[in-house]
C-alpha distance (Angstrom), angle and dihedral (degrees) to the residues before:
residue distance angle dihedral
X1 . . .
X2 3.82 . .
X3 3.64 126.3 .
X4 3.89 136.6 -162.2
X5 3.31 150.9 171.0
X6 3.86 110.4 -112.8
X7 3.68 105.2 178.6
X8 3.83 138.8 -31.9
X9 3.60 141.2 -147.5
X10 3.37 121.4 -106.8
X11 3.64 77.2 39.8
X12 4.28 92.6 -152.0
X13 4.07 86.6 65.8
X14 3.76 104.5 61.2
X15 3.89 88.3 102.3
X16 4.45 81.7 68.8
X17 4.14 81.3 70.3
X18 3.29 139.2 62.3
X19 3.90 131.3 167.3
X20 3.83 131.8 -139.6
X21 3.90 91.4 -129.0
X22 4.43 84.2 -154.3
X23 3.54 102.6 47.2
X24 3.77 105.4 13.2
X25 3.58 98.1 -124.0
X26 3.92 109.9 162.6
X27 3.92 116.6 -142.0
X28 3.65 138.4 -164.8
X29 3.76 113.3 -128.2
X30 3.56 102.5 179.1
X31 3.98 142.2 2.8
X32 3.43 134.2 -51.5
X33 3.80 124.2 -141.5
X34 3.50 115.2 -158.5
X35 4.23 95.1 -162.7
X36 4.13 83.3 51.7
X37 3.72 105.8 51.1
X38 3.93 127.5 -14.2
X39 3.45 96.3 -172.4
X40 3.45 144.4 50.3
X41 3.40 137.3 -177.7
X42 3.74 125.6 -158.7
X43 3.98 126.1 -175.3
X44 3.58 120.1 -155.8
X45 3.43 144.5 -152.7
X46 4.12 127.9 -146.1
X47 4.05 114.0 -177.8
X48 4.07 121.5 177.0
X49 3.35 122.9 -144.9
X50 3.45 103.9 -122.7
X51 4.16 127.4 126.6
X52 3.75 87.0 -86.2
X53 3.92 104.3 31.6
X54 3.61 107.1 -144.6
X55 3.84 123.3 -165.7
X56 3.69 144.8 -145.0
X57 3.55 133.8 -164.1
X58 3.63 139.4 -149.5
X59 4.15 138.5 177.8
X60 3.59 114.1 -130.1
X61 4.10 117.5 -164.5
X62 3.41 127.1 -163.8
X63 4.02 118.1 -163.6
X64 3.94 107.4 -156.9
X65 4.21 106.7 -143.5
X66 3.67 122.7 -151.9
X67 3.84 105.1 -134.0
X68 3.90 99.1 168.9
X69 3.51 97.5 69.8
């Protein structure tokens, strides 16, 4: 399989993601700021590798918690 990141939601923070396009592991490349945006929404992408890929999709949401107060 292959995975990606198709789009995200608040569209201006899909650099915070990234996607390990082997095992689909989903990492946090920056901060999150819970008085900015508390939650994002990622869609992803899952393609085989077979003779006629074929492709499934999934939304990912992320709920940002505010533990300092």
């Amino acid at each position: 399989f292959s995975y990606s990141i198709l789009s995200s939601v608040p569209v201006d923070k899909r650099d915070l993601f990234t996607i390990d396009p082997k095992a689909g592991e989903i990492r946090l490349t920056g901060t999150l700021d819970f008085e900015d945006v508390r939650l994002h929404e990622l869609q992803i992408e899952a393609t085989d590798k077979g003779t006629v890929p074929l492709s499934g999709h999934c939304s990912v949401e992320l709920e940002v918690v505010d533990v300092n107060d």
